[in-house]
N, C-alpha and C positions, 0 to 999 in steps of 0.2 A: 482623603488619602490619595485619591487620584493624582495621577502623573509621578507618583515620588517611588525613586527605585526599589526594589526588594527591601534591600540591605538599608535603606532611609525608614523605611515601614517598620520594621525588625529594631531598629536603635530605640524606639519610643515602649519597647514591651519592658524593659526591666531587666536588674542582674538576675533573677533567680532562671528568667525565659532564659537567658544566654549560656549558665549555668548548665541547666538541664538540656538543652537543645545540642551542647556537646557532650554531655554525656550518654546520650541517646545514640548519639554518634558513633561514639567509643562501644557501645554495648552492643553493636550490629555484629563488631567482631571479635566478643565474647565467645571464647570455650565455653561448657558446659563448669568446669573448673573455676574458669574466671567469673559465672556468674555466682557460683558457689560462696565462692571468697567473700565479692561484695554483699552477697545476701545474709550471711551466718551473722557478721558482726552485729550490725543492724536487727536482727530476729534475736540473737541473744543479749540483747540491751534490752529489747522490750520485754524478754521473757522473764527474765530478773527483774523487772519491774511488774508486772501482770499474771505473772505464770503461762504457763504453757498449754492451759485446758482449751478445747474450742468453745469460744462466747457466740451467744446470742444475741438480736437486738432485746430482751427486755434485761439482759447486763447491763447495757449502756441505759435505758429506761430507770431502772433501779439505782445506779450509781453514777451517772456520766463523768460527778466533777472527780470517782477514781482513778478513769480515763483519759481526764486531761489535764494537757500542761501548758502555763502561761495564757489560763484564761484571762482575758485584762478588755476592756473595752474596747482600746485603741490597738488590740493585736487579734482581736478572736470576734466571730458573731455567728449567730444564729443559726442554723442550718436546714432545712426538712429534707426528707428525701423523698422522694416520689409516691412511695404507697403501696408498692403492689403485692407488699404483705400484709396489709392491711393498712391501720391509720400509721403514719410519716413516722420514721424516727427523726427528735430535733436532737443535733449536734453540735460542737462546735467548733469550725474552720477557719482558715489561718486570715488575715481578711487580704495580704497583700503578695506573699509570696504563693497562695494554694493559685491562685488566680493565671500566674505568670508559669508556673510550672503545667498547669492545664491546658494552657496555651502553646508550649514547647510540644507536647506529648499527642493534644489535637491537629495541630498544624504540620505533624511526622505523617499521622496518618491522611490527613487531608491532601495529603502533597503528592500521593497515588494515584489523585484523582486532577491533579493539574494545579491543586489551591496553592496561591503562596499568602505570606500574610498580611491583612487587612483589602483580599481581594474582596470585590464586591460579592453580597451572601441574600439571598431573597429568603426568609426562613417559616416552615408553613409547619410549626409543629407542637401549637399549642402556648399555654402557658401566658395567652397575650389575649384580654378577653375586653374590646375595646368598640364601642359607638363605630368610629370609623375603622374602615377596613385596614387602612396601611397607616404604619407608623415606621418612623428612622431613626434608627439608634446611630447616634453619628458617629461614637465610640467605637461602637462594631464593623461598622462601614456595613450596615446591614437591613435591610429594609423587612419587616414582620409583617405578615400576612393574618388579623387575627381569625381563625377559623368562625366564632362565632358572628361575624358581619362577611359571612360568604353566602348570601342567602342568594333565592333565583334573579333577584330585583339587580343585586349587584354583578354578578357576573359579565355581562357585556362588557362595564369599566373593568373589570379585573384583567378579563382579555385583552383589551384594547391599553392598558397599563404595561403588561407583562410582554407583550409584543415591541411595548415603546424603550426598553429598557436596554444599556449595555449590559452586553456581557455578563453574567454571573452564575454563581453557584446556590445550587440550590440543597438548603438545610431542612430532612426531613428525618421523619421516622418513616418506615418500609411504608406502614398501613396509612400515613397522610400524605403520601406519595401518591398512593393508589387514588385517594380522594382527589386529590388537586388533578390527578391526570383527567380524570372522568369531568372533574367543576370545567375543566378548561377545556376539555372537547381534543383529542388523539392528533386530530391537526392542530390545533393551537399550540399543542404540547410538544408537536415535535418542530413545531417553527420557531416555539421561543429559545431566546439567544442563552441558552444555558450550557456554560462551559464543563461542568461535572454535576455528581450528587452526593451528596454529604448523607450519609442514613447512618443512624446508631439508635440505639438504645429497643431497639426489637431484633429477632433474626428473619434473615430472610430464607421463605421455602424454600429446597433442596433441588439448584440451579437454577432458581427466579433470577438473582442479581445476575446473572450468566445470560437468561434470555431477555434481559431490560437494557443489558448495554447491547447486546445486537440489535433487538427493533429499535431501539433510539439511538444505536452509535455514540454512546455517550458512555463515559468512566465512573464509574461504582467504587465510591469509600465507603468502609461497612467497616462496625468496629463493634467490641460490648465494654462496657465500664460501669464501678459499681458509683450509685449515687454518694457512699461515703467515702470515695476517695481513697479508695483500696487495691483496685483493680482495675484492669484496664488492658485488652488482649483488641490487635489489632487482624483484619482478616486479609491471608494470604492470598498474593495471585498464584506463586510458585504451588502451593502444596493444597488451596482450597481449604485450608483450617485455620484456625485463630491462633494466635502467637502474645503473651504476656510479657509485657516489658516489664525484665527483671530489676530496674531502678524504677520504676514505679509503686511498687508495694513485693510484697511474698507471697505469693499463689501455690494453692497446694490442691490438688487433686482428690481426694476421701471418695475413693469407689462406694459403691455401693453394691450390694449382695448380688451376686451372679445370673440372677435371673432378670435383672435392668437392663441386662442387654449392654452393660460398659457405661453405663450413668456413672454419674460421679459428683461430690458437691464441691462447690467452688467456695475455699476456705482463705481468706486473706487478710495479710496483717500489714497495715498502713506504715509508710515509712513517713511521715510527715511529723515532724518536730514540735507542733504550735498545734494548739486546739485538742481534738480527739483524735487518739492513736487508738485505731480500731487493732485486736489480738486475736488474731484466729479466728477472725467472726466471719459465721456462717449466714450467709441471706437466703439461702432454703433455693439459690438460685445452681441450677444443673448444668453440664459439661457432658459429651457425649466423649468418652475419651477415645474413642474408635483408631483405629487402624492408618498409617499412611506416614512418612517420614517429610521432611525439609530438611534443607542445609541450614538453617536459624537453629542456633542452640539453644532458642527462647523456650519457653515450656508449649506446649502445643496441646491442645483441644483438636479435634475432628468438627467438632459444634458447640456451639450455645444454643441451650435447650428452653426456650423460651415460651410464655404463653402465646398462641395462636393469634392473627391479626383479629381484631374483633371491632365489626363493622354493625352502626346501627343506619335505619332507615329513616329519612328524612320526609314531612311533608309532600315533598313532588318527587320522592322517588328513590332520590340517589343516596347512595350505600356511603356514611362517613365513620372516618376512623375516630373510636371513642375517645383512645388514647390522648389523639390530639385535639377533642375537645374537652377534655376533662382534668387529664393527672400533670397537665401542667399549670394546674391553678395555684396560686401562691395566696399570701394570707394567711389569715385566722381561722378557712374555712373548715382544714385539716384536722386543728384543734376542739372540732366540735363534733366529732364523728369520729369511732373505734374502728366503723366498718362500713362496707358501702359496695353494692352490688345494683346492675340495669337486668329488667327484664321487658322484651319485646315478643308481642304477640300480633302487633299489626301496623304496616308503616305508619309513622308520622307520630308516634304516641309510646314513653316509655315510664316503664312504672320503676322508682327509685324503693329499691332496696336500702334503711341505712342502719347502721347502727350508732346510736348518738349517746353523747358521754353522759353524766348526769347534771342535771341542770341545763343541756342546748340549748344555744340559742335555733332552734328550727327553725326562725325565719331568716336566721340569717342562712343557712344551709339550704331553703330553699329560693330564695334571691338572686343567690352565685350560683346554681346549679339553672336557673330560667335565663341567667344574661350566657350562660356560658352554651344553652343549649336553646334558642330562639325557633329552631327551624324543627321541634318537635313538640308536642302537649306532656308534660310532667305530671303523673300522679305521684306522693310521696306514700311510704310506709314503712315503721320505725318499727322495726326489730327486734329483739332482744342477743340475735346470735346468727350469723352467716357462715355456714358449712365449709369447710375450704379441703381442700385435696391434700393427700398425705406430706405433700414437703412444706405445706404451711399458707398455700397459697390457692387461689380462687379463681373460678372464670367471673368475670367483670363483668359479661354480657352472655346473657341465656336468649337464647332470639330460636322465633319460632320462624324464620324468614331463611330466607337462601342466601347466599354467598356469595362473594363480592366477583363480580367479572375480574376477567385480567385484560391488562392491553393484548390484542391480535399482535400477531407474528407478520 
């Protein structure tokens, strides 16, 4: 994709990108009214068809194919979502338009931070669990870093790579941000040629993203989006809160009792035509609805209330982010485990919590857990039931160990 203009880059994404990329546009200068409008129709088509109750994921579990429309080979596939209410919901999404509309909606927010589309992307955030270090997705125009071949052996090349490289942006989560800055050494980090950072899918601590663009002089995209394709709130400079694009799905607010301090759950129902149309589904995932105004008539959150970054210890030392060695694995793995918790008691060494379905294959589950996690000793132990906290959800890692440095000021 190098050399070819913006707008030459942008022709090859597809109608439904060009589609949604102006109405994103139009929806900037949305009343409250106007989003009202667009929103009812849509919300009450689905609700004549689903009802209007708030659904859970084990609705979609129990029923999915009630849930969806135009399931067909060549228009729908497979889905998982990430986990972090336990094992994956599988779903299923649109295979060609969900893709190009993702892209319209990612590249709004990315563009914050400088990105335009098919700029170059270095991306360190799991999900790529490979022998060698670097891989290129040519499609992406985007080079993967797999976390599990970052061991001490490799790092000289990695530096000496990441220093050789034009220009690019760099795609993480907060907590494998942290890791990659410490793998690569504070000067390394701030000599490499990276144009912005891309971070989603964690929050970051309360003015972290604020003190990382001043020590590094570098621009912070920070977004939250739900893995089914539901939601999707991008974070303000103007007002320091998250903002929901109301042609992306219906967001709805559901406080919570007076004593949460303004907690709230984040309820929303998919406007996506093809596959599963999620209705009011709840992911047990919080919104701090707090206090503060914008001129955006988008719906506005103060915060996404998220699990804490959760860092284990490696053989020689260094604090890596779980998240992006683990819940980005793909596969079958998912399928063989209900439930799955780390506990550390001493670096270099974690004991696997799982809960496995009936029948597991356990060696398969411990295979992908030793290639994904090389630079620690695995003990496994199989479950019957893992405790989780009142909104459905669990700390990942219990570590008797201390907590991750931050970069100096």
């Amino acid at each position: 994709m190098k050399g070819l203009a913006p707008s030459l880059r942008e022709s090859i994404l597809g109608p439904s990108y060009f589609y949604h990329r102006r109405i994103i546009e139009r929806s900037k200068n949305w009343t409250a009214s106007d989003i009202r409008q667009y929103q009812e129709k849509r919300y009450r088509a689905l609700a004549k068809r689903y009802g209007a109750e708030v659904t859970q994921k084990s609705d979609y579990q129990r029923n999915l194919r009630h849930y969806t429309r135009w399931d067909a080979p060549m228009l729908t596939r497979t889905v998982l979502t990430g986990g972090t209410s336990g094992q994956p919901l599988r779903f299923k999404a649109d295979i060609l338009a969900r893709r190009q509309k993702e892209r319209a909606y990612l590249f709004d927010i990315w563009s914050t931070a400088g990105y335009q589309p098919h700029d170059l992307r270095v991306v360190f955030r799991g999900g790529s669990v490979h022998q060698k270090m670097l891989h290129f997705d040519a499609l992406e125009n985007a080079w993967i870093i797999s976390p599990s071949a970052t061991g001490e052996r490799q790092l000289d090349a990695l530096r000496t790579w990441i220093l050789s490289l034009e220009p690019f942006f760099l795609h993480v989560y907060p907590s494998s941000l942290y890791t990659l800055i410490d793998l690569l050494g504070e000067d390394v980090f701030r000599a490499a040629p990276i144009r912005g950072i891309l971070a989603g899918s964690e929050p970051f601590s309360a003015g972290e993203r604020e003190r990382l663009e001043r020590v590094f002089s570098i621009q912070i995209a920070h977004w939250y989006g739900h893995s089914e394709y539901a939601a999707l709130a991008h974070s303000c400079r103007q007002c320091a809160g998250f903002h929901f694009y109301p042609t992306y799905g219906y967001v709805e607010l559901l406080q919570l009792p007076p004593e949460t301090d303004g907690l709230a759950h984040i309820v929303a129902t998919s406007f996506n035509r093809v596959g599963t149309q999620f209705m009011r589904y709840d992911t047990g995932d919080l919104a701090d609805v707090g206090a503060g105004k914008c001129s955006s008539a988008f719906l506005r959150a103060a915060n996404i209330v998220g699990r804490s970054h959760e860092f284990f210890v490696d053989h020689a030392g260094r604090k890596r982010s779980l998240l992006g060695h683990v819940f980005g694995i793909h596969g079958s793995f998912w399928g063989e485990i209900q439930d799955l918790q780390f506990v550390q008691e001493q670096a270099g060494a974690l004991r696997v919590r799982a809960v496995p379905i009936s029948g597991a294959n356990t060696g398969l589950v411990e295979r992908t857990l030793r290639r994904s996690l090389p630079m620690v000793e695995l003990e496994f132990e199989y479950v019957p039931v893992i405790r989780r906290a009142a909104n459905g959800k669990r700390r990942y890692l219990i570590s008797a160990l201390t907590g991750m440095a931050q970069p100096r000021d």
